[in-house]
N, C-alpha and C positions, 0 to 999 in steps of 0.2 A: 554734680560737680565732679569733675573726672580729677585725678590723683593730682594731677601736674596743674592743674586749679586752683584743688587744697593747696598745694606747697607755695605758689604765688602769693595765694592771700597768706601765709603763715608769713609769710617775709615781707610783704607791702604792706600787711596792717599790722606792723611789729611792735606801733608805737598808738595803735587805736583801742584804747581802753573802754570806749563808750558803745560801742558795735556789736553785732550778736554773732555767732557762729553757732554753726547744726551740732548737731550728735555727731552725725557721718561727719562734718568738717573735724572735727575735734580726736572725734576716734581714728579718721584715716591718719592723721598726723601722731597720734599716740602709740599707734600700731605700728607707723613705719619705725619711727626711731625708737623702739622698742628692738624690732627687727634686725635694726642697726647696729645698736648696743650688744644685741645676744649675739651675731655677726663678730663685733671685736673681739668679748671674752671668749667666742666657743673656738674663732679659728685664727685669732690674733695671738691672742695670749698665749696659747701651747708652742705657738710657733716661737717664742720670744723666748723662752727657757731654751741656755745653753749661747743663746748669742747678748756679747756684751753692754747691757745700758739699753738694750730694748726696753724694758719693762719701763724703764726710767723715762724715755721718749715717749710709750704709749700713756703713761699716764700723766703723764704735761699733753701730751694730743687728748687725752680725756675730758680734762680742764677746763684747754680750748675751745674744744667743742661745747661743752657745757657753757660755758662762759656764753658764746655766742647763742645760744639757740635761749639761754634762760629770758631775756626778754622777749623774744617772740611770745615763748611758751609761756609766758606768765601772759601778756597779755591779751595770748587765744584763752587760758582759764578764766577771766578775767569777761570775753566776750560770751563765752559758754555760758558762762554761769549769770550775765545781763539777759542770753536768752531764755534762762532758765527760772529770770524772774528772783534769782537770791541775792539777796545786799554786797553790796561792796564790803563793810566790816567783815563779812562771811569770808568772803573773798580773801582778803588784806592778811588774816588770821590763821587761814589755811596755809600760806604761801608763809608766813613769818615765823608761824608755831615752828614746822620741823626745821627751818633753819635755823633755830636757836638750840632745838634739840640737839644740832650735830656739834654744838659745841659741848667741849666737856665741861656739864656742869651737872650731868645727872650721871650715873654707873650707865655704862654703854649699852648693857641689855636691855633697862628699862627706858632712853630715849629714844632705839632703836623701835621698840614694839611699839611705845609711843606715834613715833613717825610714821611708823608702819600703817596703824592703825588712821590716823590722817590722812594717808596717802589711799587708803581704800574706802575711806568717806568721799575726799575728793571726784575718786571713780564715779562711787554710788550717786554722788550729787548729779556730778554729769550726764548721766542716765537719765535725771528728769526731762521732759519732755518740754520744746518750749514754749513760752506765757507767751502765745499772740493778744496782741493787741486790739480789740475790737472797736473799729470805729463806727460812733453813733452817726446815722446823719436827719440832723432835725430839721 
């Protein structure tokens, strides 16, 4: 699946929660807007010190973006992790745990590492390999 494939399916199956997606599908998309993100902060951000209410625009442009891509991306994790053969509960709990964390209800360091820490199970899950289906035929 060539890159401009991955980002079709990321946006045509934005709403297919029952579907599988590869490693590669999952990681090319993780990687790019990884990319992306380190893109704004390394050569957005410096640029935005010293001009007025940038900072304030990029981070309502953050938002947005976030906003927009959080469904996709949940439910490519969602297909990743069907191909990967782990429950939906699994799923549901990942995705819900660090957003509760980022509210303040715990001292910031401890919900941060917390999430942190979820956020690199999530990786490590993805990394599984995925559960084909093998059809018997009698």
């Amino acid at each position: 699946m060539t890159l401009r494939e991955t980002f079709k399916s990321f946006f045509t199956h934005a709403f297919d929660y029952k579907g599988v997606a590869s490693r590669s599908e999952f990681f090319s998309v993780v990687i790019a807007f990884t990319i992306l993100f380190m893109f704004i902060g390394v050569f957005l951000v410096p640029v935005s010190f010293g001009v007025a209410h940038f900072e304030h625009w990029l981070s309502i442009g953050e938002i947005i973006v976030a906003a927009i891509l959080f469904i996709p991306a949940t439910t490519l994790l969602f297909r990743r992790f069907n191909d990967a053969g782990i429950a939906k509960i699994w799923t549901i709990l990942l995705i819900v745990v660090p957003l509760v964390l980022n509210a303040p209800i715990l001292p910031e360091n401890i919900s941060e590492l917390v999430a942190d820490g979820l956020n690199l199970l999530v990786l490590g899950l993805a990394f599984l390999p995925s559960k084909r289906v093998v059809q018997s035929h009698s």
